[in-house]
N, C-alpha and C positions, 0 to 999 in steps of 0.2 A: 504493500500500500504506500510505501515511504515514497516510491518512484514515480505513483500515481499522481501522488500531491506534488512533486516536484515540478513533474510535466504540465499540472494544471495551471501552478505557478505560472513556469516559465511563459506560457502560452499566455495568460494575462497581460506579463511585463513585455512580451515581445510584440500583444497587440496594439497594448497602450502605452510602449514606454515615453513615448512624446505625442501627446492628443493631438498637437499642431499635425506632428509630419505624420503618425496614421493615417489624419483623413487627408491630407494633401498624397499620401499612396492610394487610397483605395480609391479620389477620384479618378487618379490619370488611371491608374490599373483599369478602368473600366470608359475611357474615351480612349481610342489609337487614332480617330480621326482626324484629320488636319484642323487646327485651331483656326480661329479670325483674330483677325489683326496680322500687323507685319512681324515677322520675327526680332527677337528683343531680348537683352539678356534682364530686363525688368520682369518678361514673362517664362524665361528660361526655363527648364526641369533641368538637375541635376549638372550644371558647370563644373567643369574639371579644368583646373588650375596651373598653369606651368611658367618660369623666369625662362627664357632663353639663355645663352649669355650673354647677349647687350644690358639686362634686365629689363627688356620688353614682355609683360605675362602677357599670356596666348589662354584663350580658354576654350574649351572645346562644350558644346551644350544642345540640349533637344529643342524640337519645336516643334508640334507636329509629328509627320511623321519625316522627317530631315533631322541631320546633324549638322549644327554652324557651329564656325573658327571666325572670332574674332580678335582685338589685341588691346590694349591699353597702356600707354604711353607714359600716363601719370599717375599709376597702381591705383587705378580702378575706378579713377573720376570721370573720365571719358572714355568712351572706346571705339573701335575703327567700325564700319559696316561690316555686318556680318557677312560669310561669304559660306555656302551650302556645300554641304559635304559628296552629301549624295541625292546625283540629281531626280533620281524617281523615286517616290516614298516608297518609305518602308517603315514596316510596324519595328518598333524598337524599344528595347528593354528601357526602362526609366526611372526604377529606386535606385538610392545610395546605393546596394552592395552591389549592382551592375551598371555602372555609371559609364559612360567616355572616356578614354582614354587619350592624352595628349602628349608629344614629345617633340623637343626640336632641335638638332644639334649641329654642331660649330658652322655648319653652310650653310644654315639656315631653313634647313628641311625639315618641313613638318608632318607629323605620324600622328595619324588618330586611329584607333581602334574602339569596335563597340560590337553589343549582343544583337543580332537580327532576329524578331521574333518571326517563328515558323505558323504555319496553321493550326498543329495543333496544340492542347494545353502543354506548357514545361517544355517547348523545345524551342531548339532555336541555332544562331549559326554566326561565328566568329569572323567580322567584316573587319575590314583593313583598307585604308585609304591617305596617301601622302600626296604635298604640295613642293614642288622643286621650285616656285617662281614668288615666294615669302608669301605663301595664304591669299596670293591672288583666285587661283583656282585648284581643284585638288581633280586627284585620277578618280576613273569610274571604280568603287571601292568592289575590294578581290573578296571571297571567303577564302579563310585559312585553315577550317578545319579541313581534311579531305577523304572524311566520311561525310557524305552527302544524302545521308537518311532524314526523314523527317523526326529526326528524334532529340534531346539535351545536347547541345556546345554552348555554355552561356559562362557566363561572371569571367569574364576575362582579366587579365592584368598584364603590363607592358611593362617593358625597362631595357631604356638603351642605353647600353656602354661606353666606355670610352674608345672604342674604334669603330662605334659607331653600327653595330650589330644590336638588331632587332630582337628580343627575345618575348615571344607574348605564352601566357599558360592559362588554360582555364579547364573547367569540369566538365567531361564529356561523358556520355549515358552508353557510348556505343558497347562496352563492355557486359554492361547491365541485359541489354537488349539481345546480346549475343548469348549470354549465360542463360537468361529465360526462352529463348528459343530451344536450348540445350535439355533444358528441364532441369537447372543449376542455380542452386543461390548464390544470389549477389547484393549484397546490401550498399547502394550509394551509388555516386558515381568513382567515374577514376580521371586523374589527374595527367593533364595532355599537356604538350610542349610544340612551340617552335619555333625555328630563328631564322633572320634574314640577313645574310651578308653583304648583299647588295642596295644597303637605304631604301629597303621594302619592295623593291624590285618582282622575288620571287620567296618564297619562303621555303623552307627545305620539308620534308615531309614531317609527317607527325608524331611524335613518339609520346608514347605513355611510362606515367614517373611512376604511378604509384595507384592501386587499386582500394578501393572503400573509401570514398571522401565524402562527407555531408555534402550533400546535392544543391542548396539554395545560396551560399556565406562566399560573401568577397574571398578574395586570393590576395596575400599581400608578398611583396616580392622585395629585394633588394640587392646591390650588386655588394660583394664584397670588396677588395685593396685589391683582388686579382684579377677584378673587372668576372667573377662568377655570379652566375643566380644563387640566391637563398632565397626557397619559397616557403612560407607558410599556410597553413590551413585548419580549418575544421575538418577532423578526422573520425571517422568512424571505426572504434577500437574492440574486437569481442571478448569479453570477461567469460576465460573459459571456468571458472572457479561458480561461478551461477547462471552459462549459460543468457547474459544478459548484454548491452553492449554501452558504450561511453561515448558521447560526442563531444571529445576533447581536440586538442590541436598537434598536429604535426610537424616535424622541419625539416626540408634534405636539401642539400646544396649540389650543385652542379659542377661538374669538372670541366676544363676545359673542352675536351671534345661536345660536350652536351650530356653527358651520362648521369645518370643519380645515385647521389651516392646514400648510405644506410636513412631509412628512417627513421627520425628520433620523433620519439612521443614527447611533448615538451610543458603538459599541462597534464593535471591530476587531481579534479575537479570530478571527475566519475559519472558526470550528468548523464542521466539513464532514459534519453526522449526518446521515442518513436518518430519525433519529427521532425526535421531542419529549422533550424532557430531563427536564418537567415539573417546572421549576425558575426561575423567573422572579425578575423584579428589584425592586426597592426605590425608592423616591423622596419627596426631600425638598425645598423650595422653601425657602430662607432669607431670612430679614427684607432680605437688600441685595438679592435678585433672585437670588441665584446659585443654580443646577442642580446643587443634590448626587444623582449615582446611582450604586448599589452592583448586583450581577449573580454571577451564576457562568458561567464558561464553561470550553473546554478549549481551549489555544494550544499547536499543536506537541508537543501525548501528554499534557501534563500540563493537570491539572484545579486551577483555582482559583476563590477570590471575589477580584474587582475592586473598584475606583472610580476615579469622574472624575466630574468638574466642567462645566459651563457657564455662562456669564456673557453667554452671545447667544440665550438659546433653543433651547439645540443647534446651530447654526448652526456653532458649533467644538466641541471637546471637549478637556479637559485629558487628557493624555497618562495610560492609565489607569493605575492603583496597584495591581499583582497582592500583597496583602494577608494574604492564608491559602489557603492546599493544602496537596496534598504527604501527607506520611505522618498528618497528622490529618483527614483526610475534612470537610473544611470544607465545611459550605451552609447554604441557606438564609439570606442576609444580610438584615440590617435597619441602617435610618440613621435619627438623629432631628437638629435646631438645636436645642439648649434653654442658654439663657443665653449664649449667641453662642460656640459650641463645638458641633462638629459630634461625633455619638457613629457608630461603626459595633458591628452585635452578628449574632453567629455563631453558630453549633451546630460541634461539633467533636467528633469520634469516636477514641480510642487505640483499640482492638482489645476493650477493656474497659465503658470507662465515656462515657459524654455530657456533654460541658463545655461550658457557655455563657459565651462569649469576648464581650468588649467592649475597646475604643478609641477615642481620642477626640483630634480636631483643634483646638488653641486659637489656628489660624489659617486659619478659613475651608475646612480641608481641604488647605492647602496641603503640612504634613507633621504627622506622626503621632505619638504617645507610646506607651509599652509597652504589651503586652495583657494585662490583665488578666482573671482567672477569678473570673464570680459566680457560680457555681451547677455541682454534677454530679448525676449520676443514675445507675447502671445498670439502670436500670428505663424502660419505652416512657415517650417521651413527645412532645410536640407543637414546633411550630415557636415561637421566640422572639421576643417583640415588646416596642418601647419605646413610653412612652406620659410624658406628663406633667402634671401642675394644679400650679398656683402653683409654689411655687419646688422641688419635687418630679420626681428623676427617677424612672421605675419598671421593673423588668421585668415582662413578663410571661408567665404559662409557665402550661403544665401538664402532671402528669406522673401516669402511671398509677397509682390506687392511693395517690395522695399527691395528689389533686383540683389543684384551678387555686392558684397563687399570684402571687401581688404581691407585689415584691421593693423595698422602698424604694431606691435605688443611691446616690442623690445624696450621698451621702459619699464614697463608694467614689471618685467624680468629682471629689474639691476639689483 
């Protein structure tokens, strides 16, 4: 019964954890058809955020059913006319855990990726589209999965290197599909990969990292000192000891050829759902090599965001930091290292209002300073992200009716 109430739990806080951004999901969830009006990041869904290195942010966002790239000159006060990604609609995935993906590197090339919804429910298909002429116009966007079944490719994630290789991963069902044809169980999906050596040119084929992953939860990815993937996830683990199973999180890094290497179990929270939380984790790589990751989970009824540390690759795990729940509906975490201080930032719900909560480590993450409140809202609005150029920290947010903003912080942190 203890697992029962858990999942009940969980299931309330994952419906209600911010009443704003609930119903601002379940309206778009239920319109895919092209809006009125002109496209605007005032009316945006889901803006994904990126510095060049000029420190020109570029954001990539939905409308409709389009993807626009446009830019902003003076962090976020004005911004260029948007320019459409792909020129025939398409139904497209539109909460925080499956958002847009943006990237643009040293010549100026920009990379967007995002989820193609398919016909039928839960599937859908990993689209890829870049701009070689600075965001004046972008290519007729490719799909990169190349299983081409109507069945799960979705919640993507990107991360491009310092030589300029494309690395995108996301959860693919083709496994699942293949197992129950078999008359084989298969709980979840499984974890896909793949890279582009030619600034998105062609992509190499697709290979799978890893089998049983929570089917709905962002992917969060980051390059390590060797210019590798280290990806994280929501994992689906079996407890053979009662026959039950765990929707904890994962980490395996990638060797240079592309290959995965061991998986580490990196969270032990035991949370026993039946269902995808659709709530995934966070990851940052620090200048000394250390493994900062932040999570939401539920331990024993109660629901919270975490952290821990690695210093082996995952191989250990710092005993983790249960951080925020409880009666303020914490989720959605984000971490960033900027100036050798680790930041952790939240979304946080009274019965009321939406506060975006921040803290921060000035020892590696080893202990924490008070939390501080940048930002409320009682109005819908999107999941929180930190971002930084030069000696600048930022938020970044958007909230309905009050378009996207960039929140300078770096004071707020001295």
């Amino acid at each position: 019964m203890q697992w029962i109430s858990a999942l009940l739990l969980g299931l309330i806080v994952l419906t209600m954890p911010c009443m704003g951004y609930a119903q601002q999901h379940i309206h778009h969830a239920s319109n895919d058809a092209e809006v009125s009006g002109p496209a605007s990041i005032l009316t945006a869904r889901v803006p994904t955020a990126s510095f060049d290195f000029n420190g020109r942010l570029w954001l990539a966002w939905l409308h409709g059913q389009h993807i626009y790239v446009n830019y902003s000159d003076d962090l976020g006060k004005t911004f260029s006319p948007p320019v459409k990604v792909n020129p025939e609609p398409e139904k497209i995935h539109h909460n925080g855990e499956a958002r847009p993906k943006i990237a643009v590197d040293k010549a100026g090339r920009i990379f967007v990726a995002y989820t193609q919804k398919l016909p039928k429910r839960f599937t859908g298909n990993i689209r890829f589209s870049r701009s070689v002429d600075n965001g004046k116009s972008f290519s007729a966007p490719k799909t990169v999965n190349d299983n081409l079944d109507v069945i799960s490719h979705r919640f993507v994630s990107m991360a491009l290197d310092a030589e300029n290789k494309l690395h995108l991963v996301w959860l693919d069902g083709r496994d699942f599909i293949a197992a129950k044809k078999q008359g084989r169980a298969y709980n979840g999906s499984a974890l896909y990969y793949s890279v582009s050596d030619d600034h998105g040119v062609s992509f190499q084929p697709n290979s799978k990292l890893a089998d049983y992953t929570c089917q709905c939860c962002r992917i969060a990815m980051a390059l390590d000192s060797n210019q590798h993937p280290v990806i994280l996830w929501r994992h689906i683990f079996a407890n053979e000891s009662d026959n039950s199973i765990s929707r904890d999180h994962a980490l395996l890094r990638l060797n240079k050829s592309g290959k995965a290497g061991a998986l580490q179990r990196v969270s032990f929270e035991n949370w026993a759902a039946e269902t995808c939380p659709h709530h995934g984790p966070a990851l940052e790589l620090g200048e000394d090599g250390r493994y900062h990751m932040t999570w939401f989970n539920i331990h024993n009824g109660k629901p919270g965001l975490y952290y821990g540390y690695s210093d082996d690759q995952g191989k250990t795990v710092s005993s983790a930091y249960a951080f925020a729940g409880g009666s303020e509906q914490a989720q959605h975490p984000d971490l960033i290292e900027f100036n050798n201080k680790v930041y952790l930032l939240w979304k946080a719900f009274d019965g009321r209002q939406t506060s975006i909560k921040l803290m921060q480590s000035n020892n590696r993450g080893e202990s924490w300073g008070d939390v501080k409140s940048l930002a409320t809202t009682d109005k819908q609005s999107d999941y929180p992200y930190l971002l930084t150029h030069g000696e600048h920290l930022y938020l970044s947010w958007h909230v309905v009716d009050e378009g996207y903003q960039l929140l300078d912080i770096t004071e707020v942190t001295q």
